[in-house]
LODOFI-252116 format. One record per residue (C-alpha): y, z, x. Coordinates in steps of 0.1 Angstrom, whole numbers, plus 5000, padded with zeros to 4 digits. Each point is the difference from the previous one (the first is absolute). Example, Ala and Ser with C-alpha at 12.3 -4.5 7.8 and 13.67 -1.06 7.14 Angstrom:
495550785123503449935014
***
This chain:
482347815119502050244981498550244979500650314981498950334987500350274973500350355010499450314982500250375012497150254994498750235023496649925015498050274986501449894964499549645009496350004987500850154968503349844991499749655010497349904975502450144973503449925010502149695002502949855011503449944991503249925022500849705018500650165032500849805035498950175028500749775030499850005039503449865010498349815029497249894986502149824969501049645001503549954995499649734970498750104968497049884981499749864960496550224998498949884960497450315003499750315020496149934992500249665016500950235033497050225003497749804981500949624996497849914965501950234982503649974980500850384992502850215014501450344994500950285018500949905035500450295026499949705023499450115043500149725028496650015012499050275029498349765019503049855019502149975029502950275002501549705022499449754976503549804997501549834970500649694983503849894992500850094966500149794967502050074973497450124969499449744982499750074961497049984980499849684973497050194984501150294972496550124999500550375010497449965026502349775021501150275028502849975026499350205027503249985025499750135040501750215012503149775021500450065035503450174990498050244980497250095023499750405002497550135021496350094989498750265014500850134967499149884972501749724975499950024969501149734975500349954965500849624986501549894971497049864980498550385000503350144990500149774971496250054989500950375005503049984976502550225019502850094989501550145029499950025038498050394996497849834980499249755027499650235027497950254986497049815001500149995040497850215021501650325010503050034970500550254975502449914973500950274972502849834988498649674984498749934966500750144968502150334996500050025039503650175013501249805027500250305026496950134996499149895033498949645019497350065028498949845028497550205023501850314990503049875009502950004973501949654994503250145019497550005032498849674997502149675004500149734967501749735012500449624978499449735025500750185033502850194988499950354994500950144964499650355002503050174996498550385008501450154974498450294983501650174971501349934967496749814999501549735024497149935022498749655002499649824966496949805003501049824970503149815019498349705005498849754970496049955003500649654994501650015030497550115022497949765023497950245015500350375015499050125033499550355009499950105040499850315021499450115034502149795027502149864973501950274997501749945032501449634984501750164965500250355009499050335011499950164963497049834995497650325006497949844965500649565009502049754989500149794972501749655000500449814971499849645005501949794969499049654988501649715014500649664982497349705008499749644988500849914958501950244982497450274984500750264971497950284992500250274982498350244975500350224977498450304983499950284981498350324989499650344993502950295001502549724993499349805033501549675003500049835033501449655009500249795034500549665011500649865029501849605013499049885031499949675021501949815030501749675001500549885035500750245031500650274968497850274987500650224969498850254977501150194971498650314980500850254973497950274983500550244971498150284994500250284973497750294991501050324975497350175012500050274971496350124992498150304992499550245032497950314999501950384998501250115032500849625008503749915021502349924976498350064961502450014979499850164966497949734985497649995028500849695012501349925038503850005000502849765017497449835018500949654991500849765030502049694999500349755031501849665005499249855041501349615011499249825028501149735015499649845033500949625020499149915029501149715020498049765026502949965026497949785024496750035014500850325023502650194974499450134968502450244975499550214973501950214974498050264972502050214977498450264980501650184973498550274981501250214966498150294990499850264970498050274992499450364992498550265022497050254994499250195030501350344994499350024965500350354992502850044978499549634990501549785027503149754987501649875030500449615007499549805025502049715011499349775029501349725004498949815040501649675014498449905030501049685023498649835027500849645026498049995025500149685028496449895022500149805024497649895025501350075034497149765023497449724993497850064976499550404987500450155036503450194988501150044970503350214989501050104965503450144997500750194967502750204979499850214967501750194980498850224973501150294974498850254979501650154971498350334985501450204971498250314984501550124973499650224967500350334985498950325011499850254971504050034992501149855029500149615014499149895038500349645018498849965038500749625013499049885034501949675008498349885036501049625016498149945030500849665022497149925023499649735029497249915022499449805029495949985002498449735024496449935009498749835031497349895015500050075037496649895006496649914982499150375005503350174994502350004971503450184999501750114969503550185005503750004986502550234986500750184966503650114984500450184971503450204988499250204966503050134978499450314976502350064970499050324981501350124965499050354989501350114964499150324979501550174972497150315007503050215012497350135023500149675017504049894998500350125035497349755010501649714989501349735027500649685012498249915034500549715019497949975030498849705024497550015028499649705026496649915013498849775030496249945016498549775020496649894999497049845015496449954996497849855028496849884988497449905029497049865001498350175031496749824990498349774973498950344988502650255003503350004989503150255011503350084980502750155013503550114981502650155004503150094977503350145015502550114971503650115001501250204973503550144993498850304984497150085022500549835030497449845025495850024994497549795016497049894981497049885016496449854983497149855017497149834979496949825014496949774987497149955015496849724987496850205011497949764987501049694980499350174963501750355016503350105008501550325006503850104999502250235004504350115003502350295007503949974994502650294999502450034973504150154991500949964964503550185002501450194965501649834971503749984995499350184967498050265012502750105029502749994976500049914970499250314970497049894974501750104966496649874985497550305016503150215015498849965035502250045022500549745038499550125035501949895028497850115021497349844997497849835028498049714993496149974999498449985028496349875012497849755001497249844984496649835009497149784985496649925014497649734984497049805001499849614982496449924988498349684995496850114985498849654982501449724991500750144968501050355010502550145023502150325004502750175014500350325010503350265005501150345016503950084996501650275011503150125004502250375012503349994984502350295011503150144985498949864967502949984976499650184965501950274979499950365009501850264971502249724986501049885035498849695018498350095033497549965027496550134987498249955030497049855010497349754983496749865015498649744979496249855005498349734979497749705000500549684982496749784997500049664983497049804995499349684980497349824986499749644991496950024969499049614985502449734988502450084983500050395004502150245025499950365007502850265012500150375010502150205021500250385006502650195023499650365006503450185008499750375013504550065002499650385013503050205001500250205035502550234997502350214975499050164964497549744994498649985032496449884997500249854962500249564998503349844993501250024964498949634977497849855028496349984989497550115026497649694983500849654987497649754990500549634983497549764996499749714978497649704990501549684988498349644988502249694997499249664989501849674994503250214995498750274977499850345015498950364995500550295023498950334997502350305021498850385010501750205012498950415011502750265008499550345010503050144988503250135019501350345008502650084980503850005013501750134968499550334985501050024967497750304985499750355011495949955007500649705021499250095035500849765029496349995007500149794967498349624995500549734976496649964986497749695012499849694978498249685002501549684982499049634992502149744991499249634990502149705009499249664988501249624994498949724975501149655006501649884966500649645015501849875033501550245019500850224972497850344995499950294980499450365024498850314983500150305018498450324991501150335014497850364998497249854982498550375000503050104982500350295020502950155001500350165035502850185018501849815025501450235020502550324991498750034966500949644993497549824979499049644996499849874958496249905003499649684989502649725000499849594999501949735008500049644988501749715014500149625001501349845038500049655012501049755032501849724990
***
């Protein structure tokens, strides 16, 4: 028998005060690999898991029970098969496939689609920042997109966001080019999964933080629309809808989203970009994303399938804001994929997916400065391919290896009529060419004990050749306790940008000299079964990054060293019929070892971040309340002549209210209530959130 659990971190001291008070919130998978059946399960109620007479459901940080067999094998997989109910209840929880196992010695986290709906994202950041260990600064109203996106101190350039095996990040890291986390359509999105450890020897050896995949919807049974729509406060208007279905051996599925914001509202004096009238200034954001994917049943053995992305992006930027910031910010993102799996054997013994991508990102930063105009554009085209094939040796040893290509191309447009800066201007065109191989051996020395070993060897035409290496292991001690634990080293090499290419936009200036990052990072952890209705799961990360890239007198360079030390603790408790309960907590101690600010924590990552939430759903109506406790970030930005770099944001404690009422059929009206303290707290840099806001919406299946 399957079953499932909700997780929520909190330190165990805190656990006896919090856990009456607090309650839960995201969706959140967190699965075993080898403990997961293949086929997925129609589950009408998470309640009807842990405690059959009920018919509730809401936030599902979901766990495969600790009580199994790290040998356990797995049934062949079904395709999912869609729900005929449109009570929001109805849940599809789909396994991890065979082709998608990563190993868990780490663990896997994952967020579906029915909690990214009740959560009424509007972007990929504001998906992700409800998992245990992220700190997102750049979500939500009057957020500037480069404010920073963390994961276990690590910055989103040293963790790997890939959309259904294939790697998106582009590692590009001025003008405001990293990765967009709005390039994907949430309507898009069947679920997200978030790994660390001994993955990071199958997608990269950047991934000091983890790696995020993003797994898109596919196409099942009748043709389905949905969609919704909504509206609210600062101008907001957000639409998405989404076609999907098969007919035959064919699969497809089509989304679009619009969203809008103008973001202009009061902010108190001293606030990044005020302008005259005291209101935020060119803050306003504009996004188009499309999706589309097909796949196609060639037999009973072979299997294709295409997904384009295509992304178009608008907006102002904020985070200087003193003289007012007015550049712009154009992206626009095209991203391409065709992948082919095949099964090699009988049965699920070997399995081989070949794929190919291409993708491309166009930045443009532009706008006055004083008397003077500027425009920086970064132009990158990456083609990928991958060779990535899993086999079962034995019952007790599983192999997963292949090979990785990837050639990136750079074009770089500088232009300044500062006659301080005309020298500066260029055209760079530079390519690198990068190869790695691969492989992950998962064994099963006992029923009880579990080893993982990887390996990652990369060739790289700018760098040349590094070995990575990871190990993780498992073992059951009991059958309601399990403890874990992995190491993996780690190269992410420069950017082409920051080697070469001169940011107009801050007047920093590229290295060629630069060496990459260097180290290695670490997690140890213990899963809980402490009732039936309780379990919890608790983290230690680590990581020593070396070399650590950064800007030193208007000149990219090697700062030197950082240790970071943290804990992530999830627990979750299942209350009466009809109710569910959430909390998480990660503590993130980012200590900077050497240079000028030797000794102080990494600029915009928050020692302390807590979110809870309680939620009560019934015959398709829902209510769901959200916390959320920050204890603010050192600032990186000083824009004052009494700002010191010892500097922090200020704490600040938020609540936020989702909710759904069933009008009639499938169709529902969602209300969601943001800040309900209307408190209007600094996000980070002197960047301030407009207090209260609302938005109102009607969506529907059809």
């Amino acid at each position: 028998m399957k079953k499932y659990f909700l997780l929520l971190p909190v330190t165990l001291p805190s656990l006896l005060i919090l856990l009456p008070v607090f309650a839960a919130e995201t969706e959140i998978e967190q699965r075993n690999s080898h403990k997961l059946p293949k086929a997925t399960s129609d589950i009408s109620s998470l309640s009807e898991i842990l405690q059959p007479t009920t018919s509730a459901e809401f936030l599902t940080q979901q766990s495969v029970p600790i009580e199994v067999d790290p040998a356990g094998t797995q049934p062949d997989a079904q395709p999912e098969k869609e729900p005929t109910s449109t009570d929001d209840a109805d849940i599809n929880i789909e396994a991890i496939g065979e082709q998608d196992a990563v190993p868990d010695s780490t663990p896997i986290y994952v967020i579906e689609k029915e909690e990214i709906q009740k959560q009424g994202a509007s972007s990929l950041a504001d998906v992700l920042k409800k998992l245990p260990g992220f700190a997102i600064n750049d979500v939500g109203h009057g957020a500037d997109i480069h404010t920073g996106t963390y994961y276990r101190g690590a910055s989103i350039n040293q963790s790997v966001f890939l959309i259904n095996g294939r790697q998106i990040n582009m590692n590009i890291n001025t003008y405001h080019g990293g990765t967009d986390l709005n390039s994907i359509p949430v309507e898009s999105i069947e679920r997200v999964e978030l790994y660390s450890g001994v993955s990071s020897a199958l997608y990269g050896s950047s991934a000091f933080g983890g790696v995020v995949n993003i797994i898109t919807k596919e196409g099942y049974g009748t043709p389905k629309l949905t969609g919704s729509v909504e509206f609210g406060s600062l101008s907001l208007n957000n639409q998405q809808v989404s076609y999907g279905g098969s007919s035959g051996a064919v699969k497809y599925n089509f989304s679009f989203e619009r969203y809008f914001t103008d973001n202009r509202y009061r902010v108190p004096v001293g606030a990044a970009n005020r302008d005259a009238q005291g209101f935020l200034f060119n803050a306003d954001t504009a996004t188009s994303t499309y999706f589309g994917s097909i796949g196609l049943d060639l037999d009973n053995k072979n299997s294709l399938n295409l997904d384009v992305t295509k992304l178009s992006s608008r907006r102002g930027l904020i985070y200087f804001g003193f003289p007012l910031q007015q550049d712009r910010l154009d992206h626009d993102g095209l991203n391409v994929g065709l992948s082919w799996k095949t099964r090699l054997g009988n049965g699920e013994n070997s399995n081989l997916t070949t794929s190919i991508g291409y993708n491309q990102d166009y930045f443009s930063t532009y706008g006055p400065s004083g008397a003077f105009y500027r425009t920086g554009v970064l132009d990158t085209q990456q083609f990928t391919a991958r060779i990535d094939h899993q086999w079962q040796l034995s019952q007790n040893n599983k192999l997963r290896w292949g090979l990785d290509l990837k050639n990136t191309d750079l074009n770089g447009d500088v232009l300044s009529t500062n006659p301080s800066r005309i020298g500066t201007n260029e055209t760079e065109n530079r390519s690198v060419f990068n190869t790695a191989l691969f492989a992950v051996d998962t064994l099963n020395i006992s029923d009880d004990f579990q080893l993982d070993l990887g390996l990652r060897q990369s060739f790289d035409g700018q760098f040349g050749s590094y070995f990575n290496p990871s190990v993780g292991l498992r073992y059951a001690v009991t059958p309601k306790v399990a403890v874990r634990g992995s190491w993996a080293g780690g190269q992410r090499n420069p950017g082409l940008d920051q080697l070469y290419v001169y940011d107009t936009v801050h007047g920093w200036e590229p290295n060629p000299d630069l060496d990459p990052e260097t180290g290695s990072s670490w997690t140890a952890g213990v899963d809980i079964k402490f009732s039936d209705n309780l379990t919890g799961q608790f983290t230690y990360f680590g990581s020593s990054i070396d070399n650590r890239l950064g800007v030193i007198a208007g000149k990219w360079a090697n700062i030197g060293l950082v240790d970071t030390n943290g804990l992530e603790a999830a627990l979750q408790l299942k209350i009466t019929s009809g109710w569910s309960t959430f909390l998480n907590y990660t503590y993130t101690d980012a200590q900077i070892k050497t240079g000028t600010e030797k000794g102080l924590q990494l600029g915009l990552i928050p020692y302390s971040l807590l979110q809870a939430g309680i939620g009560y759903q019934n015959a398709g109506w829902q209510a769901n309340l959200y916390l959320t406790y920050n204890s603010g970030a050192r600032r990186s930005i000083y824009n004052r002549t009494s700002d010191k770099p010892t500097d922090f944001s200020p704490s600040f404690f938020n609540l936020d209210f989702s909710g759904r009422i069933r009008i009639a059929g499938s169709l529902g009206l969602t209300v969601y209530l943001e800040n309900l303290l209307d408190e209007q707290y600094e996000r980070v840099n002197r960047i301030y959130s407009p207090g209260f806001t609302f938005r109102l919406g009607l969506s529907s299946n059809l």
